[in-house]
C-alpha positions in Angstrom: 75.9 96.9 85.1 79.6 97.6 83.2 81.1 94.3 82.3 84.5 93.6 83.7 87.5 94.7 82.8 90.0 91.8 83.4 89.0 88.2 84.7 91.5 86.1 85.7 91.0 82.2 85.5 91.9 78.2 85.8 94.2 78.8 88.6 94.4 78.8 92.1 93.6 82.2 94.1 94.7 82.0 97.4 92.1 84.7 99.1 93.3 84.9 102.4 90.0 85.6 103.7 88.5 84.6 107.0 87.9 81.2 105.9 91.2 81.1 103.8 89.2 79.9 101.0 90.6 78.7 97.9 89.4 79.8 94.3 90.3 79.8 90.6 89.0 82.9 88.9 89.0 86.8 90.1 86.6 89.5 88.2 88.3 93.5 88.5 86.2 96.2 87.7 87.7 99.6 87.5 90.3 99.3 90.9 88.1 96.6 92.8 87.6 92.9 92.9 83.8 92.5 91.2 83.7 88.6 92.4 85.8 85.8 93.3 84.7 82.1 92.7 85.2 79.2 90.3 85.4 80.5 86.2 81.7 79.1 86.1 79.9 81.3 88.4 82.4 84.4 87.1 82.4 84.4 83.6 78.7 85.9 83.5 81.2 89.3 84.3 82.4 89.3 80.8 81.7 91.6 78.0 82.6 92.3 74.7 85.8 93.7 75.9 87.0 92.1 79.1 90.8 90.8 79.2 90.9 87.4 79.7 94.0 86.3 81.5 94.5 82.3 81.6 96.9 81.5 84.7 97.3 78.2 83.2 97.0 76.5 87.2 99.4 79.6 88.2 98.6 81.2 91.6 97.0 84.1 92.8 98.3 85.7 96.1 97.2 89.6 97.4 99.9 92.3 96.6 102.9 91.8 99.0 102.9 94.5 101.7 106.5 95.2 102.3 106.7 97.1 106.1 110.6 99.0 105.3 111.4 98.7 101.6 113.6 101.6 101.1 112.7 101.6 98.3 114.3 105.2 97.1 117.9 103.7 98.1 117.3 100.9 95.6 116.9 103.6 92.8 120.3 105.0 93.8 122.3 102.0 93.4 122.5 102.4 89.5 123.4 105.8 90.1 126.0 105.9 93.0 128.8 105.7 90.7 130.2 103.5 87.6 130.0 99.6 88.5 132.6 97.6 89.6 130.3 94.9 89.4 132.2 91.4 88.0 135.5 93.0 88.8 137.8 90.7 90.8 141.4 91.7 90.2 143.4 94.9 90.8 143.5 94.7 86.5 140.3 95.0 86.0 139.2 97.6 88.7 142.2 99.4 87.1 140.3 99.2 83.8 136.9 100.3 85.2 138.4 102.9 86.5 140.6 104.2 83.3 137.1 103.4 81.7 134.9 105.5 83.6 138.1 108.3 83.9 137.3 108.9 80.1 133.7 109.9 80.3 135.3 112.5 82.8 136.8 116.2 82.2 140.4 116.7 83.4 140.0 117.8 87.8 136.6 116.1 87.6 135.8 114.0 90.2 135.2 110.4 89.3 133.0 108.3 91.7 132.9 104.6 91.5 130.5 102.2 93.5 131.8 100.2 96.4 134.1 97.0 95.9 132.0 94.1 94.9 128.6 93.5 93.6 125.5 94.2 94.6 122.8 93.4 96.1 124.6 91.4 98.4 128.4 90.3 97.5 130.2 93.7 98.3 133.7 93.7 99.4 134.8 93.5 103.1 137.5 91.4 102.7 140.5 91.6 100.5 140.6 87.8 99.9 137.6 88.8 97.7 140.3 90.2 95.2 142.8 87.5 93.2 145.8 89.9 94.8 144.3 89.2 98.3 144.4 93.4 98.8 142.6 96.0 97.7 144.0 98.4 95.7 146.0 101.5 96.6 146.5 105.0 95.1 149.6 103.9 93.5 147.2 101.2 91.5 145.0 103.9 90.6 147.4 106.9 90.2 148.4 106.0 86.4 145.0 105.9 85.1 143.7 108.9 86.4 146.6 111.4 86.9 144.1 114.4 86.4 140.7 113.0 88.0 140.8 112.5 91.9 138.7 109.2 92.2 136.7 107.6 95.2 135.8 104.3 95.3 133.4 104.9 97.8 132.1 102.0 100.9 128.8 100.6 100.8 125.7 101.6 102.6 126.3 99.7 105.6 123.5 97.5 105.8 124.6 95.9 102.9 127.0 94.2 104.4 129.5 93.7 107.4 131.7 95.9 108.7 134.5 96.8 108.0 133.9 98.7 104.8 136.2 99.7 102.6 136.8 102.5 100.3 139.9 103.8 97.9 141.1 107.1 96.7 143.8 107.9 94.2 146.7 110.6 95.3 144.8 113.2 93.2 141.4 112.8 95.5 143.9 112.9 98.8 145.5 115.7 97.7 141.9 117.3 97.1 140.7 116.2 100.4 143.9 117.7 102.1 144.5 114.3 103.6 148.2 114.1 105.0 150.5 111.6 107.1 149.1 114.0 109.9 145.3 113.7 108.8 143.3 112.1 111.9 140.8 109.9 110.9 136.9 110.4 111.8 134.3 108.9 113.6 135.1 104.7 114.0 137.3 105.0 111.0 140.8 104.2 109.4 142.9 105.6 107.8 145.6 103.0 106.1 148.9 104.1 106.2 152.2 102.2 104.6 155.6 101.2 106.5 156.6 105.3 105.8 153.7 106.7 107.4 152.1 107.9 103.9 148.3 107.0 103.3 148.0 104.2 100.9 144.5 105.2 99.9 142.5 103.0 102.0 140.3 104.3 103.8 138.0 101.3 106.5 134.9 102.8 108.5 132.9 100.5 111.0 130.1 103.5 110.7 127.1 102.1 109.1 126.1 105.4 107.5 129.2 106.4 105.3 130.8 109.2 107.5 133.8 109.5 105.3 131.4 111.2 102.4 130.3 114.0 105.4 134.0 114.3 106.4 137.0 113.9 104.5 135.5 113.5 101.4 132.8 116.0 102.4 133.9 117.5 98.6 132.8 114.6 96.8 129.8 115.1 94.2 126.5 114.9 96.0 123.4 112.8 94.6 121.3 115.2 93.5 117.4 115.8 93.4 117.3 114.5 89.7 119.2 111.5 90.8 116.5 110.3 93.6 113.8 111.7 91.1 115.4 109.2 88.6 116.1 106.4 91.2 112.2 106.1 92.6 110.8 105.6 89.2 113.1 102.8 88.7 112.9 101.4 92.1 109.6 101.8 91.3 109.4 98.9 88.5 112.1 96.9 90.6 109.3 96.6 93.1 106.2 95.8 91.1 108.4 93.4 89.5 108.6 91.2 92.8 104.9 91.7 93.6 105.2 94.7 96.0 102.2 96.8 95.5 102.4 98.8 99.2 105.2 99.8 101.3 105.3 101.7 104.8 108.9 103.5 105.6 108.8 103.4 108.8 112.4 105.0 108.7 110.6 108.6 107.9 111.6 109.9 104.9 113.0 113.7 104.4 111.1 116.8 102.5 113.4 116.3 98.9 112.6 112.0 99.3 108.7 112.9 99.7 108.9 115.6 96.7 110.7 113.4 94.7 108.2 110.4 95.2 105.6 113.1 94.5 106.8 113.7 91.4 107.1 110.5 90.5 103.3 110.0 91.6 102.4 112.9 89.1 104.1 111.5 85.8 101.9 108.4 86.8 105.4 106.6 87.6 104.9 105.4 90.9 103.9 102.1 91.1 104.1 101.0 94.5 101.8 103.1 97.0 103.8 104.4 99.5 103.1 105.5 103.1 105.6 107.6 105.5 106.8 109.2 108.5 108.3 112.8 107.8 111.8 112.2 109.3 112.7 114.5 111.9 116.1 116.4 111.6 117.1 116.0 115.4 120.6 116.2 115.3 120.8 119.6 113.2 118.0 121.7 114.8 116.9 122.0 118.7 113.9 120.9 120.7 112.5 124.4 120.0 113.0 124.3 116.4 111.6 120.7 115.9 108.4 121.2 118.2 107.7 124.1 116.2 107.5 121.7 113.2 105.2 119.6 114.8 102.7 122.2 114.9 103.0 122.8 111.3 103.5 118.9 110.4 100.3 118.8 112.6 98.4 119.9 110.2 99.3 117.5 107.4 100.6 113.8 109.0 98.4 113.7 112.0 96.3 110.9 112.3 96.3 109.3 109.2 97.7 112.1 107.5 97.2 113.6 104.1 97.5 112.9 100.6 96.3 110.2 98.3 96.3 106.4 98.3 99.2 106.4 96.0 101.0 108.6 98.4 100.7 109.7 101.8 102.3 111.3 104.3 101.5 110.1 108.5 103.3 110.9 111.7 107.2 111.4 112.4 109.9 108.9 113.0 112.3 109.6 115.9 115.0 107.3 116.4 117.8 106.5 119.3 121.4 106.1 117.1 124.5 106.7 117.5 124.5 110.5 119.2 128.3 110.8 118.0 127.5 109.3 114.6 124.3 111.7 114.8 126.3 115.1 115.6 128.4 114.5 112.2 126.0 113.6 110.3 123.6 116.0 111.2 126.1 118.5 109.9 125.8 118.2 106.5 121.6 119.2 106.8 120.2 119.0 105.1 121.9 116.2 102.4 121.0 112.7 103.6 123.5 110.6 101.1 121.9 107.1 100.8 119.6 106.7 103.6 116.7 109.1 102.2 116.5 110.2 106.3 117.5 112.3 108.4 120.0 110.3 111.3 119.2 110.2 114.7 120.6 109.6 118.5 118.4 111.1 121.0 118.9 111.0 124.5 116.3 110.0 126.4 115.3 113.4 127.9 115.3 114.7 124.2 113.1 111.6 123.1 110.6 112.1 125.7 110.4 115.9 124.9 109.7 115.6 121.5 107.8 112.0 121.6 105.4 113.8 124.0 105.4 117.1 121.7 104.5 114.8 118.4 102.0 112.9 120.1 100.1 116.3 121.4 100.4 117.3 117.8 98.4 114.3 116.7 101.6 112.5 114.9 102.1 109.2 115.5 105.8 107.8 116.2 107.6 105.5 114.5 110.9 104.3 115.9 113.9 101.4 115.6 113.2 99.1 118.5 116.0 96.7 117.4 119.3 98.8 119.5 118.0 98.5 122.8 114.8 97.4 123.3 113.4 97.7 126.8 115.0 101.3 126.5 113.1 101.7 123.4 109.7 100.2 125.6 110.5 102.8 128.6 110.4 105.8 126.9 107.1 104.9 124.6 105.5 103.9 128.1 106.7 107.5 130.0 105.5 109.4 126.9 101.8 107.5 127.3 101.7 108.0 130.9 102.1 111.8 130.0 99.9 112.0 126.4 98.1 108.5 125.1 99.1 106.9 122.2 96.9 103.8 122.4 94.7 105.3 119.6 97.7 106.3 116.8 98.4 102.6 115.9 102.8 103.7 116.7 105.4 101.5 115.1 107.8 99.5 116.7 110.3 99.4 113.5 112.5 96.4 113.2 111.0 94.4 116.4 113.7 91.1 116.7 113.5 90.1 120.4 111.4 90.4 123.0 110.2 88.3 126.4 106.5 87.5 126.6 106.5 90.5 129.6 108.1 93.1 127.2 105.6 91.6 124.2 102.5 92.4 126.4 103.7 96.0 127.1 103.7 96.7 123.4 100.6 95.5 122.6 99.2 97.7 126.0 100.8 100.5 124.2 98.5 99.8 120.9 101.6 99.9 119.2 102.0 97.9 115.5 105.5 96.3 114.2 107.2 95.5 111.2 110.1 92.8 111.2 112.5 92.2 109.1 113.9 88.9 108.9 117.1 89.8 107.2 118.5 90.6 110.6 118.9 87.1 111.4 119.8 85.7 108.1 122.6 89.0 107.6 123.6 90.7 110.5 123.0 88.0 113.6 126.4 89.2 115.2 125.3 92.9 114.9 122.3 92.2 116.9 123.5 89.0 118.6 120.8 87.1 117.3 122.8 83.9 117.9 122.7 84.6 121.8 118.9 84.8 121.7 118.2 81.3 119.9 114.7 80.7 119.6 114.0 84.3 120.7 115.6 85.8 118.1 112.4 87.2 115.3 110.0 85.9 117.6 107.2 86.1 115.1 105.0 83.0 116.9 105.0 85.1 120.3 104.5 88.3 118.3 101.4 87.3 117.0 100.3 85.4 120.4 100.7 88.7 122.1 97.7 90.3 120.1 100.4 92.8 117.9 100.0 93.4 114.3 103.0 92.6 112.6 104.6 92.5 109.2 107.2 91.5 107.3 109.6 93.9 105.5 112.8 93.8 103.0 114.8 96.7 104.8 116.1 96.8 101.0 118.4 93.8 101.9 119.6 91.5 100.6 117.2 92.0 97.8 113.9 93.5 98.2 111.6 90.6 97.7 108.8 89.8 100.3 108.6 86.2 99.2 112.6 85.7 99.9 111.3 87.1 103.7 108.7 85.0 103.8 111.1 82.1 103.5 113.2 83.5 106.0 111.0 84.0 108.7 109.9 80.4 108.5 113.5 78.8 107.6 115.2 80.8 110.3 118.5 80.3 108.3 121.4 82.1 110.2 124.0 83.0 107.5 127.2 83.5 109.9 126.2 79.9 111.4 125.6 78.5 108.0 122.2 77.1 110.5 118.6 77.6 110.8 117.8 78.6 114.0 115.5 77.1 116.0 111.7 77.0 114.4 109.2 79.4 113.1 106.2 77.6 114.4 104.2 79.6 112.1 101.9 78.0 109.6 102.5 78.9 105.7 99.4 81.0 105.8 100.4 82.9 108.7 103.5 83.7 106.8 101.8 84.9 104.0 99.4 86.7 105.3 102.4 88.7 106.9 103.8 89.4 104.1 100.8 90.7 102.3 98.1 91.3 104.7 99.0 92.7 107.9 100.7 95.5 106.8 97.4 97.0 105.6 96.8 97.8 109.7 99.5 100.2 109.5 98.0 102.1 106.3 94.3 102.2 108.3 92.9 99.8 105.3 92.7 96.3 106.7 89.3 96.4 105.9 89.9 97.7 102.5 93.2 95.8 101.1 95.3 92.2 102.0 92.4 89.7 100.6 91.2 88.9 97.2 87.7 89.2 98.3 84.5 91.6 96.5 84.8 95.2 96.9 88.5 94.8 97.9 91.0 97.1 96.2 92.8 95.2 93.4 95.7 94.1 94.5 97.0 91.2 93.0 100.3 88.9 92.3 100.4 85.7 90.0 103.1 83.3 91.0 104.5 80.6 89.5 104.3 78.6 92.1 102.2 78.3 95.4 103.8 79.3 98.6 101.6 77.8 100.6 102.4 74.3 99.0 105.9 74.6 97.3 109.1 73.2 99.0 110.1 75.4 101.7 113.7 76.2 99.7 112.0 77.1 96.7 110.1 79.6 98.3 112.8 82.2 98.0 112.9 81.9 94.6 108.9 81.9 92.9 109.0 84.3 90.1 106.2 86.6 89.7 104.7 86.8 86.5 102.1 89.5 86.7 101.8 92.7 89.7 98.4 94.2 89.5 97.7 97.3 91.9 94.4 99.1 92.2 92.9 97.3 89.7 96.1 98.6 86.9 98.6 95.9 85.5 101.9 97.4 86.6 104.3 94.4 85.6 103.9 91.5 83.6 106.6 89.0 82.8 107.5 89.2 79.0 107.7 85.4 78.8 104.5 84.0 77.2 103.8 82.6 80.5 100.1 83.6 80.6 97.9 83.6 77.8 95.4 86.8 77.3 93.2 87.4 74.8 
């Protein structure tokens, strides 16, 4: 028999298996665990040219399972514009403007990132800035008299509305925005004591309308771009220990060729699973039930491609309809989100749910907005074509009675949480109002649902900082935690890393570090299961193993290898 190819050993493996046994030493072989057990009754595995990997009392955790990573709108960040990162004066955003004006040709446009700095301190406020305002076009006009410039707003789930954005007179001028200009969708345009626009532009739309409307001119990411952005996402996730994500959002045709590509230069770390997202607000029924029969033939059950990447089912979603009809405009382009937005009506969502579900594509849908709307129509689509058997995703499940709990479940339906809601946008959602209710993650389990945990790329995408937060409960606004978990560590954990494999079809396949498991692996510096519940957030990973491969390893001598 072929000797091992890595052993890892003298720590503490945390299998999350039936018993939740502990161990200190894991044998791979090729992309499976070989054996699990103390170093003694392993190390017969060896051969001449295993890897030995010494956690030095380090532990051993399966590969995090993140349920909404987002993870192409990560990639984009370095790539939406130069950085205003660090920049807290009207001086120096001035000067990172004049900077980033000289890499420019004259009547080029020049595109800076929003206000602030990422992941999770962008600007809403003007206090932010040492002037206590943001700056106008008349701070900006004499450093780029020949380059219209946009600062543009923020995705809006990385903050709080509302968001704000700058142009210089040059970009006005380009835009054709007057005195007289009206301003879109749930935004503002700022005027001063004349009438004139100062430049400031404030939107309370969470996907940035003003780069569909106004600045509908503005340069566009292109395919390179969220080429480029996956494969660095791509390390930023097997750098926190994510080795599988589900985007239960959908993502569009370019998003799934890009990742494709990615897959094929043998780039793409993290396996990804996904919805096709379905482009309701630019085509009709007709048009999009037609799809389904071709998509019918490639997501259906668990739909096609590899384990690295494949593609299963459709996501159909009930936004904004107003916010929809613009943005559905500009098809097929879908700026930072990576899908297509959506605000069905609920004749429409019935129509096409029931069209998917003929088709054999399973639905994934946000059931955060309105949540007994979002259980109705699932219910009057089963009562007209089952679902029970397609394993449907209730995406970004935060509430929910015991009654409401059990009809999921009925439904055979799966959900994915993401406990950033309550930690960054409680007022959105009112999360305060629902005190212990809010993430109900003890009743969620109760009711019989599998459930995970997921980043929702926010505030950063690290599935051990939402493992903390689903058991802290801290509320940001309130500065509180609210109310408790009542979930055990392992119960956490095996959220975070386990669960999510139900969603994928391989709980019986991935999620514990037992024999013949895929080789999925993260070494922390710390146990979660046993560490201070504060420092939880904040483990470092030191080594991401996936399918058996070494896809990140901490460049500290942190583990010794010979």
């Amino acid at each position: 028999m072929p000797a091992a190819d890595v052993i890892l050993e003298n720590g503490k493996v945390i299998t999350l298996d039936r018993e939740s046994q502990i161990a200190e030493a894991v044998v791979i072989r090729g992309q499976k665990i070989l054996s699990v057990g103390s170093r003694e009754q392993v190390i017969k595995e060896a051969g001449s040219n295993t890897r030995h990997i010494d956690l030095k009392g380090r532990t051993v955790v399966p590969g995090f399972f993140d349920g909404h990573p987002h993870m192409d709108r990560e990639g984009l960040k370095a790539l939406g514009g130069a950085t205003l990162e660090g920049r807290r004066s009207i001086a120096e955003i001035v000067d990172a403007v004049a900077d980033a004006v000289k890499m420019k040709r004259p009547g080029e446009w020049v595109v800076m990132m929003p206000l602030g700095d990422p992941p999770a301190e962008y600007m809403r406020d003007p206090s932010a800035i040492a002037e206590r305002r943001f700056p106008t076009r008349h701070d900006l006009d004499p450093v780029s008299p020949n380059n219209p410039v946009y600062i543009r707003s923020i995705w809006g789930w990385w903050g709080t509305p509302p968001f704000p954005s700058v142009a210089n007179t040059y970009a006005l001028q380009k835009a054709g925005i007057t005195r007289d200009t009206p301003a879109p969708y749930r935004s503002t345009i700022e005027k001063d004591a004349n009438g004139d626009p100062t430049g400031i532009f404030y939107e309370l739309n969470r996907a940035p309308l003003l780069e569909y409307t106004l600045f509908g001119k503005l340069p566009r990411f292109s395919y390179s771009d969220r080429v480029d952005g996956i494969r660095s996402a791509a390390k930023t996730y097997s750098s926190l220990g994510t080795t599988t994500g589900f985007e239960g959002h959908g993502l569009t045709p370019s998003v799934i060729r890009a990742y494709r590509e990615v897959q094929e230069s043998g780039d793409l770390t993290v396996r990804m699973h996904a919805p096709l997202s379905v482009p309701s607000a630019s085509k009709s029924d007709a048009e999009i039930i037609e799809l389904f029969y071709y998509w019918g033939a490639v997501a259906s059950g668990r739909g096609s491609g590899d384990e690295q990447l494949r593609i299963t089912g459709v996501n159909l979603d009930l936004g904004d309809p107003n916010l929809a009809m613009v943005l559905g405009s500009g098809y097929p382009y879908e700026q930072w989100a990576g899908f297509f937005y959506q605000g069905l009506s609920d004749e429409r969502f019935i129509e096409l749910g029931v069209a998917a579900v003929r088709a054999g594509l399973r639905i994934s849908t946000l059931f955060c907005y309105d949540l007994e709307r979002a259980i109705r129509l699932f219910e009057v689509i089963d009562r007209q074509q089952s679902i029970r058997d397609l394993r449907c995703v209730a995406v970004h499940l935060s509430q929910g009675t015991d009654q409401q709990l059990s009809r999921i479940r009925r439904l055979g339906m799966a959900a994915t949480m993401a406990p950033v809601i309550l930690y960054e946008h409680a007022e959105t959602f009112g999360i305060e109002n629902l005190n212990e209710r809010a993430l109900p993650a003890r009743e969620i389990l109760d009711a019989g649902i599998p459930v995970t945990l997921s980043t929702d790329n926010l505030p950063r995408p690290s599935m051990l900082w939402q493992m903390w937060e689903i058991l802290a409960r801290y509320n940001n606004s309130s500065g509180k935690n609210q109310g408790q978990s009542k979930l055990t560590r392992d119960e956490a954990l095996r959220m975070a890393v386990q669960n999510g494999h139900y969603l994928t079809w391989e709980e019986g396949e991935r999620g514990s570090v037992e024999a013949g498991k895929y080789a999925d692996l993260v070494v922390l510096d710390q146990d979660p299961l046993a560490c201070e519940l504060d420092k939880l957030k904040d483990i470092k990973v030191v080594l991401t193993i996936a399918n058996g491969r070494i896809v990140y390893e901490h460049t500290s001598p942190a583990l010794r290898s010979t």
